[in-house]
Backbone as CSV, one residue per row, in Angstrom:
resi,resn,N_x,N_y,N_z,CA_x,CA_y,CA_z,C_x,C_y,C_z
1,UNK,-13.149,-14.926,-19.797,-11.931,-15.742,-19.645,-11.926,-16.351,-18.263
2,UNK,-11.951,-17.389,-18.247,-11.759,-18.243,-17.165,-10.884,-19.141,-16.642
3,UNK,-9.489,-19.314,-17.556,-8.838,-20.251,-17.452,-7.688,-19.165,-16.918
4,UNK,-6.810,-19.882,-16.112,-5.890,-19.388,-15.704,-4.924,-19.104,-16.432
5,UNK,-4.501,-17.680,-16.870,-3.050,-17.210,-17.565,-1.492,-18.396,-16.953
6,UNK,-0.791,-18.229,-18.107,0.525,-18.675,-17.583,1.211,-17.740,-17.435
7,UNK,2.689,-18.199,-17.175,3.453,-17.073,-17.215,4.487,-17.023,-18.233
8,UNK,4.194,-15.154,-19.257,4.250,-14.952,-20.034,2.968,-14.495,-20.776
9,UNK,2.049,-15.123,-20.740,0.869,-13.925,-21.109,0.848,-13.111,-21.045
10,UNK,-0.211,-11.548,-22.074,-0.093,-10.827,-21.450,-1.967,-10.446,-21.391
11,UNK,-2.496,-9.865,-21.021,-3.833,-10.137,-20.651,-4.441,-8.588,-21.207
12,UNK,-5.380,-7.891,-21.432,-5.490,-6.601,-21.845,-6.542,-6.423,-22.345
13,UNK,-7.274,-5.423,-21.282,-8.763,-4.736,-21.482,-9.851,-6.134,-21.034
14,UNK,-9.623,-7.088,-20.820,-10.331,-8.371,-20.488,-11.107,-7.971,-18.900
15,UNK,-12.925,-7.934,-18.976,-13.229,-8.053,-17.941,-13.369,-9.316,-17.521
16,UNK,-12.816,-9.130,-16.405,-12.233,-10.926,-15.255,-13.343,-10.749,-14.160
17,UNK,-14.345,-10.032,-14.216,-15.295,-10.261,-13.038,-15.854,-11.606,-13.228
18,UNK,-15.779,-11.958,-11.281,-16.343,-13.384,-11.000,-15.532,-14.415,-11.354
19,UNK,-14.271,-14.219,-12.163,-13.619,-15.232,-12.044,-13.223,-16.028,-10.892
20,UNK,-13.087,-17.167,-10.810,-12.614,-18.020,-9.804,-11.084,-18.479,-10.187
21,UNK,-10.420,-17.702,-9.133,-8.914,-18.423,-9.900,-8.586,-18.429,-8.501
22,UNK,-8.886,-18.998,-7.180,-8.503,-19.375,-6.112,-6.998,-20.241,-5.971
23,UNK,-6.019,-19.863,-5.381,-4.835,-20.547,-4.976,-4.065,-20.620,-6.472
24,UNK,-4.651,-19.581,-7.454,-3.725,-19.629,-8.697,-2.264,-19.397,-8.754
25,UNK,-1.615,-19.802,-9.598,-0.160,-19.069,-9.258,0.076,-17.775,-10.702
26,UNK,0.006,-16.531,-10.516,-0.067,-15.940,-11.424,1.473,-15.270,-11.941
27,UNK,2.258,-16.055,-11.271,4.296,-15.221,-11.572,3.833,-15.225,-13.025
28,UNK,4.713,-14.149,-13.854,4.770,-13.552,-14.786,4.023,-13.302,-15.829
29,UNK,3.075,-13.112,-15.582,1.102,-13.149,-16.283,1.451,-11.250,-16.223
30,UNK,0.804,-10.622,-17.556,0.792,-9.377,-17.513,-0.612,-9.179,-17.661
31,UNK,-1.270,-8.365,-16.678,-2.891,-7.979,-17.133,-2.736,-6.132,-17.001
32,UNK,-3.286,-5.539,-18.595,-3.449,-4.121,-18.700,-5.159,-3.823,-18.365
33,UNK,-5.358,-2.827,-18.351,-6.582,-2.294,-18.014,-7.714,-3.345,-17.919
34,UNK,-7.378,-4.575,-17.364,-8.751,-5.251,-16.994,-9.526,-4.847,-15.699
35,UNK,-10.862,-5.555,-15.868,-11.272,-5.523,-14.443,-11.657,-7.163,-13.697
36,UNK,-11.662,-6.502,-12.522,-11.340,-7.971,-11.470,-12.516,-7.772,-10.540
37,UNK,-13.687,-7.521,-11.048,-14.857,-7.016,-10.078,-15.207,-8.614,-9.528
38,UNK,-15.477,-7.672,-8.028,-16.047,-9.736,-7.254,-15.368,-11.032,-7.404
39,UNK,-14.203,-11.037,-7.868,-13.473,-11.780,-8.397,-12.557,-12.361,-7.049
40,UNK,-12.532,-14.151,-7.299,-11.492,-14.379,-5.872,-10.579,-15.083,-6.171
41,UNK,-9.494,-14.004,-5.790,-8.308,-14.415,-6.092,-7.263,-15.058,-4.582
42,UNK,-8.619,-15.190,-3.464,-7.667,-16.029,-2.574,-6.749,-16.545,-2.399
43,UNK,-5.952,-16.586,-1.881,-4.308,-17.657,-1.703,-3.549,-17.555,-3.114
44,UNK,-4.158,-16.706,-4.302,-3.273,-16.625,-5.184,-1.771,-16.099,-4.912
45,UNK,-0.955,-16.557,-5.707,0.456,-16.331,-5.323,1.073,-15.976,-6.558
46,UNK,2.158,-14.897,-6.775,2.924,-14.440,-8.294,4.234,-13.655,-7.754
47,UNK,5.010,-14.191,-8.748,6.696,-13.480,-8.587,6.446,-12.650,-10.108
48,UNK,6.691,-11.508,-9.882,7.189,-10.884,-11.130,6.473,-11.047,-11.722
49,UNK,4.802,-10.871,-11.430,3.547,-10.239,-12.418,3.399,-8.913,-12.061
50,UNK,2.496,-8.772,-13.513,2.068,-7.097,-13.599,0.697,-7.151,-14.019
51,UNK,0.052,-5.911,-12.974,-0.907,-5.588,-12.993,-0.980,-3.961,-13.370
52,UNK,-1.112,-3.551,-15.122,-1.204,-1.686,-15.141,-2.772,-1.158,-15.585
53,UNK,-3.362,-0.425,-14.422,-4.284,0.427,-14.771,-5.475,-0.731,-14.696
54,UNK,-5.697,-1.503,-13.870,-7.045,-2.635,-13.490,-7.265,-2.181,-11.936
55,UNK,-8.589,-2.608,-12.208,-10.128,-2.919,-11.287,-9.833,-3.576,-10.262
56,UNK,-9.903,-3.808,-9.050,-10.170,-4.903,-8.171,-11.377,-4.320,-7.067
57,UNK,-12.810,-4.619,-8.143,-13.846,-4.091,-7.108,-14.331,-5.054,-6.474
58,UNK,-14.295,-4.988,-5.797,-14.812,-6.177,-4.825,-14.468,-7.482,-4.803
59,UNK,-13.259,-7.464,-5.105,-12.379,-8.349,-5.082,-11.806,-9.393,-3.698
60,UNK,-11.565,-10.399,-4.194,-10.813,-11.227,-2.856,-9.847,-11.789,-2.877
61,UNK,-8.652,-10.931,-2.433,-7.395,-10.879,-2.266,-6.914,-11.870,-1.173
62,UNK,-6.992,-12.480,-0.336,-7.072,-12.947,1.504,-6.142,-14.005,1.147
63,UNK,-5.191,-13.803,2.196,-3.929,-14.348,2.021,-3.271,-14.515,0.642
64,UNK,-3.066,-13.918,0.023,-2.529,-13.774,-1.527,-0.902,-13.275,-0.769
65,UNK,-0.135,-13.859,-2.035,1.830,-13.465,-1.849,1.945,-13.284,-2.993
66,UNK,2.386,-11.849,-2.846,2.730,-10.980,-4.299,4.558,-10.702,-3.780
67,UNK,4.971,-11.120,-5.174,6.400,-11.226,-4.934,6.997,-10.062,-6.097
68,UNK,8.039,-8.977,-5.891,8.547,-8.588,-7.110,7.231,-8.063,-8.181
69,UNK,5.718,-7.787,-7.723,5.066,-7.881,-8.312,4.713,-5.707,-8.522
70,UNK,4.287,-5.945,-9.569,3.056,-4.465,-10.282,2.422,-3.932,-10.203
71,UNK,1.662,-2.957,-9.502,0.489,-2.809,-9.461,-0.084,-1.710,-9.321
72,UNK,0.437,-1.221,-10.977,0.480,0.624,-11.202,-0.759,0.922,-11.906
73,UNK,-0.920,2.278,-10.780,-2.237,3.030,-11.525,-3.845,1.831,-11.080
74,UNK,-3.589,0.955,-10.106,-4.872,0.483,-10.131,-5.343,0.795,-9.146
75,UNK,-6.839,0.535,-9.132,-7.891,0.615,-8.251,-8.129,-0.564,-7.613
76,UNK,-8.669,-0.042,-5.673,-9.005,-1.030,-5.366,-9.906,-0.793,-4.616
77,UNK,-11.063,-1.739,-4.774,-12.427,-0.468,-4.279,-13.149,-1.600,-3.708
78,UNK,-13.142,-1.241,-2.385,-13.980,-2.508,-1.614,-13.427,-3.879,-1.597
79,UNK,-12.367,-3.723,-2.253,-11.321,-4.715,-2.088,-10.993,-5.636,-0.601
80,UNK,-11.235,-6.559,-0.239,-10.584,-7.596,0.490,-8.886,-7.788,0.816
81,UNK,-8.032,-7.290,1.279,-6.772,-8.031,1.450,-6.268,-8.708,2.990
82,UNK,-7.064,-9.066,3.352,-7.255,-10.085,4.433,-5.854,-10.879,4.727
83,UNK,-4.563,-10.576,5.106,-3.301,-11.139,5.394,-2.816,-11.413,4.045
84,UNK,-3.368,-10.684,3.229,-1.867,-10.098,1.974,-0.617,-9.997,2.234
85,UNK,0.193,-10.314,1.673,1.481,-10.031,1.733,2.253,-9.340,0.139
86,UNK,2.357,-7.842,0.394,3.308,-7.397,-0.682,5.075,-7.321,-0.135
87,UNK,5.868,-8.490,-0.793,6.977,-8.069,-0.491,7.623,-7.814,-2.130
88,UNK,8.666,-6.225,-2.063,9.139,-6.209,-3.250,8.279,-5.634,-4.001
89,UNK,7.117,-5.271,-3.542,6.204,-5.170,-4.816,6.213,-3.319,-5.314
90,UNK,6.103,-3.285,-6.220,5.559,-2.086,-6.879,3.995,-1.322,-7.178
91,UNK,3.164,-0.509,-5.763,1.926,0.151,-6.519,1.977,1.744,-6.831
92,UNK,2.932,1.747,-7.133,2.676,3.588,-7.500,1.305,4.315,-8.571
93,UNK,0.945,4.862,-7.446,-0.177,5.685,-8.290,-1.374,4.722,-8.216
94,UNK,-1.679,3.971,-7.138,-2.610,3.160,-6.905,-3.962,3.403,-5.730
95,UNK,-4.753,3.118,-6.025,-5.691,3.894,-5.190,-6.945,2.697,-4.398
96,UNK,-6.885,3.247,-2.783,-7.866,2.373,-2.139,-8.477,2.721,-1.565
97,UNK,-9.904,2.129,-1.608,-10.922,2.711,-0.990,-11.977,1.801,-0.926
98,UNK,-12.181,2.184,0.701,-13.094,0.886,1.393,-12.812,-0.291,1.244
99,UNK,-11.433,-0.542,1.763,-10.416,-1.572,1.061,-10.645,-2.425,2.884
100,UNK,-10.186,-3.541,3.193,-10.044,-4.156,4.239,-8.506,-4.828,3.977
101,UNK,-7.493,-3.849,4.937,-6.362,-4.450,5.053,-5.873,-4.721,6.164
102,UNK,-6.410,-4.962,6.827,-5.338,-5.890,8.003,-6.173,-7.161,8.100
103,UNK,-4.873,-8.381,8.443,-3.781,-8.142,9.243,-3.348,-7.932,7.316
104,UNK,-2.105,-7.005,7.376,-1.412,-7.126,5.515,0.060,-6.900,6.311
105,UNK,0.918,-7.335,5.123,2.350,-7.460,5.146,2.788,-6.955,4.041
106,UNK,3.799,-5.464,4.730,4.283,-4.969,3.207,5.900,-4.786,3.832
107,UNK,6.571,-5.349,2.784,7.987,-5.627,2.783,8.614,-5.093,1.892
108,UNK,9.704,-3.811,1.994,10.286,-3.479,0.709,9.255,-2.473,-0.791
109,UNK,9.662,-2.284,-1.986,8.984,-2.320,-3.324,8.806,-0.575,-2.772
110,UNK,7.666,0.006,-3.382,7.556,1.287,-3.896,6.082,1.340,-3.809
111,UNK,5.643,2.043,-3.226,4.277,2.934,-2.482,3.990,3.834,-2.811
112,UNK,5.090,4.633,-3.848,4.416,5.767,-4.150,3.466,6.828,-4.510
113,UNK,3.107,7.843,-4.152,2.235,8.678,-4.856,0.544,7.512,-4.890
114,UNK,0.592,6.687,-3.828,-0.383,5.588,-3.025,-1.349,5.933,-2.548
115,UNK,-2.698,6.452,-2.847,-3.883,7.070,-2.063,-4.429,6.187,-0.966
116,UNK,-3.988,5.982,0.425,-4.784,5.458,1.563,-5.697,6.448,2.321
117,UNK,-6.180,7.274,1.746,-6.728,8.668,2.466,-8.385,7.739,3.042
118,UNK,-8.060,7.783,4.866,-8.943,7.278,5.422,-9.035,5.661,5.439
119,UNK,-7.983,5.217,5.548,-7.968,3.169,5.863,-7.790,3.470,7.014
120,UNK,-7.979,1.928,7.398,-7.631,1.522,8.921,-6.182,0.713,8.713
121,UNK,-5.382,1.699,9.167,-4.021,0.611,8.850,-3.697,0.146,10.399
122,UNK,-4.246,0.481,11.320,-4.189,-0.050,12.876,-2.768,-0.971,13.048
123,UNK,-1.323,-1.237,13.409,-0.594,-2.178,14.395,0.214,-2.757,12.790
124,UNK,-0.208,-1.971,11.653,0.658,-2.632,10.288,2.218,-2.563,10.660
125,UNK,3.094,-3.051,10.109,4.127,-2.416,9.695,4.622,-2.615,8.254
126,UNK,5.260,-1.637,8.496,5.688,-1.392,6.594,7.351,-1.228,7.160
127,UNK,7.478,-2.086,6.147,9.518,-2.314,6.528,10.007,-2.319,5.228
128,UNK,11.064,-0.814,5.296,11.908,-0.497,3.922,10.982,-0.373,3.013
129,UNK,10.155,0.816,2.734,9.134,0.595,1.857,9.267,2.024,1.176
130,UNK,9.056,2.605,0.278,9.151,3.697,-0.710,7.545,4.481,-0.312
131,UNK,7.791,5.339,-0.104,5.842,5.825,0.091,6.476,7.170,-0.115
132,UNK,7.431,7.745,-0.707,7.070,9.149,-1.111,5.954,9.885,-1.715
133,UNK,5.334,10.756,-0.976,4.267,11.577,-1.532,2.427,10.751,-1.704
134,UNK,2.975,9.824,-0.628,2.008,8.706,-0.502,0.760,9.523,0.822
135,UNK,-0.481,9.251,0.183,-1.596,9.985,0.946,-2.349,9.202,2.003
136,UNK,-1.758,9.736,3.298,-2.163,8.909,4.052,-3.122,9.752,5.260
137,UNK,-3.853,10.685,4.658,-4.718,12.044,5.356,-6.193,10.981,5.941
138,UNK,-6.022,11.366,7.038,-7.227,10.758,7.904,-7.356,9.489,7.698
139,UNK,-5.517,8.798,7.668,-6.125,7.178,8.328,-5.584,7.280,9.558
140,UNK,-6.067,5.604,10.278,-5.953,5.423,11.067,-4.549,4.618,11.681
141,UNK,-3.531,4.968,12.448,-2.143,4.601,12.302,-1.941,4.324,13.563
142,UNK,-2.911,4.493,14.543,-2.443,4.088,15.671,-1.860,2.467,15.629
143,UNK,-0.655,2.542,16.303,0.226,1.526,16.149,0.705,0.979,15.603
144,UNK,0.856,1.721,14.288,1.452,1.462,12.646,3.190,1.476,12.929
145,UNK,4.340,0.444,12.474,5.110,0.827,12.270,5.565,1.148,11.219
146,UNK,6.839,2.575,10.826,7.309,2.359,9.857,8.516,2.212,9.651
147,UNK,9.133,1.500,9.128,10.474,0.974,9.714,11.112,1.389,8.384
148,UNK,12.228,2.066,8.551,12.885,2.577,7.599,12.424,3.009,6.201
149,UNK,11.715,3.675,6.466,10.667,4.367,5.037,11.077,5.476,4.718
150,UNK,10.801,5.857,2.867,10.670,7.066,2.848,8.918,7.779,2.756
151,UNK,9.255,8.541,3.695,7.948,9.008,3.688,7.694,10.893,3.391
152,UNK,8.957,11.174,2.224,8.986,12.343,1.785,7.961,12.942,1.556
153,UNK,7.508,14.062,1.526,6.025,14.765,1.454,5.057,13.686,1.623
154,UNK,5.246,13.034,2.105,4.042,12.303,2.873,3.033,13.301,3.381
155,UNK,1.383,12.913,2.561,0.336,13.656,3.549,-0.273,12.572,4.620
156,UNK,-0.313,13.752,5.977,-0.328,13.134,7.338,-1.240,13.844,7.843
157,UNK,-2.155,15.070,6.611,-3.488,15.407,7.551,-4.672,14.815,8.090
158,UNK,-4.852,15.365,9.792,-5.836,14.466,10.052,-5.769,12.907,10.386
159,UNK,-4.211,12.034,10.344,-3.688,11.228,10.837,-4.255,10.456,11.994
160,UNK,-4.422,9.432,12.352,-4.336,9.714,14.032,-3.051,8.553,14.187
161,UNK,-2.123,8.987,14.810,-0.646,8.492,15.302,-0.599,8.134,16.492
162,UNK,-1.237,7.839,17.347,-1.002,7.564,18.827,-0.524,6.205,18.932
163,UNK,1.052,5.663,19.375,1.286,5.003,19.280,2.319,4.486,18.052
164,UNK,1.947,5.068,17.410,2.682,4.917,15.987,4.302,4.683,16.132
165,UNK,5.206,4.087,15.578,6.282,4.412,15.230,7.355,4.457,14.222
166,UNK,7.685,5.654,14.044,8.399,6.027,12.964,9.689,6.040,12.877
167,UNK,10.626,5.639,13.823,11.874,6.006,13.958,12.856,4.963,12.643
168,UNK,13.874,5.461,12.183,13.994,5.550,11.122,13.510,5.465,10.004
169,UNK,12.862,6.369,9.753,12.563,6.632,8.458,12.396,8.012,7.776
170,UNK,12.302,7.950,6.491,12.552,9.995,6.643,11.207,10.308,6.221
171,UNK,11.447,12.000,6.660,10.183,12.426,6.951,10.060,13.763,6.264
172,UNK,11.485,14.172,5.321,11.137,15.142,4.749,10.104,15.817,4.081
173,UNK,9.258,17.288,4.462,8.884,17.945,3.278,7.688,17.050,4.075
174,UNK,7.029,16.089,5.000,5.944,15.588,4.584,4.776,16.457,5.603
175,UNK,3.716,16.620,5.259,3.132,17.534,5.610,2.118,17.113,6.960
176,UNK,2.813,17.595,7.964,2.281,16.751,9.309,1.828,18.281,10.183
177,UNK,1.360,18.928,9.578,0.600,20.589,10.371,-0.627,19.933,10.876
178,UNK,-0.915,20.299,12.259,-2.032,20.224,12.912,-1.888,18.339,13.636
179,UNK,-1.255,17.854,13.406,-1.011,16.859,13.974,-0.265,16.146,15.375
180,UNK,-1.354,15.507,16.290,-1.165,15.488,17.535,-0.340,14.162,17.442
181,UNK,1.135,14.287,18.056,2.105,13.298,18.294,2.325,13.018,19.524
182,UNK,1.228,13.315,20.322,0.857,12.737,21.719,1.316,11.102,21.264
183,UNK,2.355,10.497,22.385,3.006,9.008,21.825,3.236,8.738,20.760
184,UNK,3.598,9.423,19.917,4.669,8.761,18.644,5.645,8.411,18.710
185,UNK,6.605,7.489,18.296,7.978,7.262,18.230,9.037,8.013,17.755
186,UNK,9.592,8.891,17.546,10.996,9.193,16.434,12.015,9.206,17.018
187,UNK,12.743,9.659,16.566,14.246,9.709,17.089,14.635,10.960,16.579
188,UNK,16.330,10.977,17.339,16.671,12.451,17.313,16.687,13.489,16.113
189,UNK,16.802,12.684,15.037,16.756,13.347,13.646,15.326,13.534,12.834
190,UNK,14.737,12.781,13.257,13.163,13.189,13.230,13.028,14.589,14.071
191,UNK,13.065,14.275,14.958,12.954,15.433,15.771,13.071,16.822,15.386
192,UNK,14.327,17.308,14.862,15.056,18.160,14.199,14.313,18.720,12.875
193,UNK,13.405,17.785,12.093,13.200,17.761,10.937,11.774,18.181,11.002
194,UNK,10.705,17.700,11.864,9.369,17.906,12.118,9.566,19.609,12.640
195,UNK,10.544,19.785,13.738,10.529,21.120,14.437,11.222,22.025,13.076
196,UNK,11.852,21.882,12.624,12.344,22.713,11.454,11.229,22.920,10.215
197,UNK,10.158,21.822,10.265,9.282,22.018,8.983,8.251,22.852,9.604
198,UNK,7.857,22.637,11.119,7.165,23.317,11.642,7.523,25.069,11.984
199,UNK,8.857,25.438,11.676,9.243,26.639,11.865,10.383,27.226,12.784
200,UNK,10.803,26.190,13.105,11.612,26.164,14.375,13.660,26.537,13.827
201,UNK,13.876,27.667,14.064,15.167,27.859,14.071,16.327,27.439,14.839
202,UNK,17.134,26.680,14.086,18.044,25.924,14.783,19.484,26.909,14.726
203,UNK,20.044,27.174,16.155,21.101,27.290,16.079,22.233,26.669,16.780
C-alpha cells in the first residue's frame, strides 16, 4: 500500500515498510498491527489518529505533529524522532529502543506504563504529561524537565539526574533507591515524599 489513507480509514495487519508518505496528513486514519519498517514519515502531521500494536523500525519520524493522537502497545526500534512533537497524545504500553529523540516535544496525553529504559532524553521537557509507572531505568535526564507530571511508581534505577528538574510533579511510590540527586530540582513536597519513601519518619 502506497497511497496515502484518509481520514476515516482504518488500516490493519498491512506491512507499510518503505513507504514514502513524507509531509502526509494522517488526522483520523486508524492503523492496527501494521508495520512501518524504514518507512518516512517526515513532516507527517495527524489530529486524532490511531496507531494500536505497530512497528516503527527504522522509521522516520523528524519533525512529525501528532495531535490528540494513539500510539498503544507500539514499538519503536531504531526509530528517528528528530523534533517530534507529541501534544495530547496517547502511548501507553509503548516501547523504545535505540530510538533518537531529541530535540522532541511532549505536551500533555498519557505516557504510561512507557519503556524508555536507557534513551538519551538530555534538556527534554515533558509538560503535564501522564507517565505513571513509566520506565525510565538508566536513561539519561540530565537536564530533563518535568513539569507537572505524574510520575507515580516511576522506575528511576540507574537514572542519571544531574540537573534535572522535577518540581511539580508527583513522585509517589516511584522507585528512586540508589539514586544520586546531586543538583536536582524539587520542592518542598517532593522533598517530604522521596525522604519518606526512602524511610525517613516524620514527626
Amino acid at each position: 500500500m502506497s497511497q496515502v489513507p484518509t481520514s476515516g480509514d482504518r488500516v490493519v495487519g498491512l506491512d507499510l515498510s518503505e513507504v514514502d508518505w513524507y509531509a502526509a496528513d494522517l488526522s483520523g486514519v486508524s492503523f492496527s498491527d501494521c508495520r512501518f519498517g524504514d518507512a518516512d514519515l517526515t513532516e507527517c502531521r495527524a489530529v486524532g489518529a490511531a496507531f494500536d500494536g505497530c512497528t516503527f523500525a527504522g522509521a522516520r519520524l523528524n519533525a512529525t505533529r501528532w495531535q490528540a493522537t494513539a500510539f498503544v502497545a507500539c514499538q519503536f526500534e531504531r526509530t528517528s524522532c528528530f523534533d517530534a512533537a507529541f501534544d495530547g497524545c496517547k502511548l501507553t504500553g509503548s516501547r523504545f529502543a535505540s530510538a533518537t529523540l531529541r530535540p522532541l516535544h511532549v505536551s500533555g496525553g498519557d505516557w504510561s506504563f512507557v519503556q524508555l529504559r536507557g534513551a538519551d532524553l538530555q534538556g527534554l521537557v515533558f509538560d503535564s504529561v501522564r507517565m505513571s509507572d513509566i520506565d525510565l531505568s538508566a536513561t539519561d535526564l540530565r537536564g530533563t524537565t518535568f513539569r507537572d507530571c505524574d510520575l507515580t511508581r516511576a522506575e528511576l534505577r540507574e537514572a542519571r539526574l544531574h540537573g534535572a528538574d522535577l518540581r511539580g510533579s508527583r513522585l509517589a511510590e516511584a522507585d528512586t533507591s540508589g539514586l544520586d540527586l546531586d543538583g536536582v530540582r524539587i520542592d518542598v513536597a517532593q522533598a517530604v515524599e522521596l525522604a519518606v519513601h526512602r524511610g525517613a519518619v516524620l514527626e
